[in-house]
Structure formats: structure tokens, C-alpha cells
C-alpha positions in Angstrom: 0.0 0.0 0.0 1.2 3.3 -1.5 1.6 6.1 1.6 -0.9 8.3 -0.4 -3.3 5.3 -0.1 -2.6 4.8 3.7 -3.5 8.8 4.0 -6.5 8.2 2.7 -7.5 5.8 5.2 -10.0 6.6 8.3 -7.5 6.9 11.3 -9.7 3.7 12.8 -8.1 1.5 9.4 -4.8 2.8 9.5 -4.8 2.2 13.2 -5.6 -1.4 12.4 -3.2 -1.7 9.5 -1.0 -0.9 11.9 -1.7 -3.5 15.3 -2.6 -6.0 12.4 1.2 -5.8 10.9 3.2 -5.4 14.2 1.1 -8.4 15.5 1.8 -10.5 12.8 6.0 -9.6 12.8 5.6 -9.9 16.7 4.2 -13.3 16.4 5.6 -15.3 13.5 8.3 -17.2 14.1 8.4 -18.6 17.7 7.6 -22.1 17.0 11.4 -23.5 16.3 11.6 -27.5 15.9 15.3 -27.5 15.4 17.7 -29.2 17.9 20.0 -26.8 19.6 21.4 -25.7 22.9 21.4 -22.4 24.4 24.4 -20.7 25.6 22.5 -18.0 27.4 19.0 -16.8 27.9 19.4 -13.8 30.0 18.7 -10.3 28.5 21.6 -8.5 30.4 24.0 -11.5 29.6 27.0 -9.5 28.0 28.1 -10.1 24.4 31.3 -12.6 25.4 30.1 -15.8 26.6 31.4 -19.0 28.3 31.8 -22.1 26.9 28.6 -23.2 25.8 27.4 -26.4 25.0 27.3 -27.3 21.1 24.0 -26.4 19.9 24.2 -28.8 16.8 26.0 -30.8 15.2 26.1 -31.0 10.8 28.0 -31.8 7.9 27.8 -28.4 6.9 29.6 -24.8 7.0 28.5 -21.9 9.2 29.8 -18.3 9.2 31.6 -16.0 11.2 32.0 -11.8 11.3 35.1 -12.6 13.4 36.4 -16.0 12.4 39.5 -17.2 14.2 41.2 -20.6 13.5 42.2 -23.0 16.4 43.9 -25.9 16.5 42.2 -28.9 15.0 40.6 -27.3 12.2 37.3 -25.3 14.4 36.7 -21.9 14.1 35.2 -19.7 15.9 31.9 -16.9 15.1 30.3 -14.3 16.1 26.9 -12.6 15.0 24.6 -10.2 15.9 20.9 -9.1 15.1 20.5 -5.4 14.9 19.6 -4.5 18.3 17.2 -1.4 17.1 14.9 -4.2 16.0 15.7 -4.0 12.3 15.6 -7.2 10.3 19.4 -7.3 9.6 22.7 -8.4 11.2 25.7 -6.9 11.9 27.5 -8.3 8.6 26.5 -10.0 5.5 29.6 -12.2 5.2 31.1 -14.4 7.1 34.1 -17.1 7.0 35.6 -19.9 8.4 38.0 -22.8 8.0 36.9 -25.8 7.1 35.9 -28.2 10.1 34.2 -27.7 13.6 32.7 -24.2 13.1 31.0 -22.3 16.2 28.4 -19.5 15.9 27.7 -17.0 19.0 24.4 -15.7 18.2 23.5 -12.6 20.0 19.9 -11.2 20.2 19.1 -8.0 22.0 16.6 -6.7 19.7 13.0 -6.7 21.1 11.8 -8.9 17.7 12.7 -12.3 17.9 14.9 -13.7 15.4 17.6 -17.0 14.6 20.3 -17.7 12.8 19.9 -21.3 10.1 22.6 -22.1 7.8 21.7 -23.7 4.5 24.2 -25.4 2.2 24.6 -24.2 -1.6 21.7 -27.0 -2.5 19.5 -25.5 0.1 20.0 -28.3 2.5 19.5 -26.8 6.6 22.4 -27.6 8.3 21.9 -26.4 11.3 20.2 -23.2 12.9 19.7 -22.1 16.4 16.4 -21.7 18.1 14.3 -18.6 17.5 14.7 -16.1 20.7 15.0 -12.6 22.1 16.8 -11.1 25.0 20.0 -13.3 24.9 22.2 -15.3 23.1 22.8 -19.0 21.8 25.3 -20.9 20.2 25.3 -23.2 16.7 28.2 -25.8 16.8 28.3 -27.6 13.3 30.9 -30.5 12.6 32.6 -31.3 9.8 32.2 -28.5 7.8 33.0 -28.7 4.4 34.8 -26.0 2.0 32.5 -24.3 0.0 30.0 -21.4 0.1 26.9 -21.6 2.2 23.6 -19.2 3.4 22.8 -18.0 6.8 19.3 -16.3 7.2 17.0 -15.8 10.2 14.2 -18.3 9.0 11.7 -16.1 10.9 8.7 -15.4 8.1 9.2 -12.4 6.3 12.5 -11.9 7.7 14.9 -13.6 5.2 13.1 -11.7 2.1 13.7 -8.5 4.1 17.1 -9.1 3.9 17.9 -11.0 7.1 20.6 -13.3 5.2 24.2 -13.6 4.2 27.2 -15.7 2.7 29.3 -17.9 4.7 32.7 -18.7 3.0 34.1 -21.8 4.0 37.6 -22.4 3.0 
């Protein structure tokens, strides 16, 4: 709807528009059947987090904004929703070496989002549940080379442009 149709609108209608649209971003999304373990649930829990159990494991890649390579092949990533409560994250690429790969998911926007990672064939290789007010963690094994998708699987959210490349090498 064009903004010169919405002005048009009795203030009752756009009023409704409106609680109709923030309802239905509000409540898609929080049913999550995927298998993974949460690092943290606590809204003040600060962005650096303890060793957390893995929160899946895959044959799969996962990517990183800060990707650092340990011994025995595992990296370690972190991302971040836009804590404005903007459907993005805080980087569209990510990468990692092949192997053990770790995402640290932070959420302290007020919309509740997750992080799924999707091979090139559009495979799910792993994702973390979806949440608010915290963070959780996506361990996925084995991780192949090659170049793979992370989106918040959310509806609406990905086709809003809640999605980016992770480069495994």
C-alpha cells in the first residue's frame, strides 16, 4: 500500500493496519523444531560468553563476522541481530575454515529472530532456536569448504534481507 493510499485511510483502518502488521511480525516465528542448545538466555547476559554447549551438530559450514582458527581445524563466530529491532545483522559475510565451526548468536533486539545455515543446495544444516533477550550458540561439525547461506528463518525476515554468505575455505 502506497503512503498516499494509507493517508486516505479513516484513522480507525490505519490504526488497524498498523496493530494488524506489528502483530503478525511480533508473532511469526516462535515455534522452532530444530535441535540446539542455548548458551545463554538472559537479557543483560553480556556479548562474550562462556563455553557453551554445542548447539548442533552437521555436515555443513556456518559463518563467522570474526572467524579465528584454532587448532584442529574449528573456528570460531560471532553474529549479531540489529539490536534497534531492524531485520538485519551486523554483517552479510562471514568465514571460516573448514571443520568444527561455532556461531555466537547474540539477540538484544526486542523482535525475535535466529540464525539457520543452508548449504549451496539449500540443505538446513543447522540453525539455532528462534529467541530474544539473549544469546545461543550453533556448533556444526565437519564443515566442508565451500559457500553456504545464513538467514533468520523467521517469516518475512529472510526476504527482508535477514541473510548472508558464509565462506568456508
Amino acid at each position: 500500500m502506497t503512503t498516499k493510499a494509507l493517508a486516505r485511510l479513516p484513522r480507525t483502518a490505519q490504526a488497524s493496519l498498523l496493530a494488524v502488521s506489528l502483530l503478525a511480525l511480533a508473532g511469526c516465528g516462535s515455534s522452532s523444531n530444530s535441535s540446539s542448545s542455548s548458551a545463554s538466555s538472559a537479557p543483560a547476559a553480556p556479548a562474550q560468553t562462556t563455553q557453551a554447549a554445542p548447539a548442533e551438530s552437521s555436515t555443513s559450514t556456518s559463518g563467522s563476522s570474526s572467524g579465528s582458527s584454532a587448532a584442529g581445524g574449528s573456528s570460531k563466530l560471532s553474529l549479531e541481530a540489529n539490536s534497534g529491532g531492524q531485520l538485519a545483522y551486523n554483517t552479510k559475510s562471514l568465514s571460516a575454515s573448514a571443520g568444527n565451526v561455532t556461531i555466537d548468536f547474540t539477540n538484544n533486539s526486542p523482535v525475535e529472530h535466529d540464525v539457520t545455515v543452508e548449504s549451496s543446495g539449500g540443505q538446513k544444516v543447522g540453525a539455532t532456536p528462534t529467541f530474544t533477550g539473549g544469546s545461543k550458540t550453533l556448533t556444526l561439525s565437519n564443515l566442508k569448504p565451500g559457500t553456504y547461506k545464513f538467514f533468520c528463518s523467521v517469516p518475512g525476515h529472510r526476504q527482508a534481507g535477514m541473510e548472508g554468505t558464509l565462506v568456508v575455505k
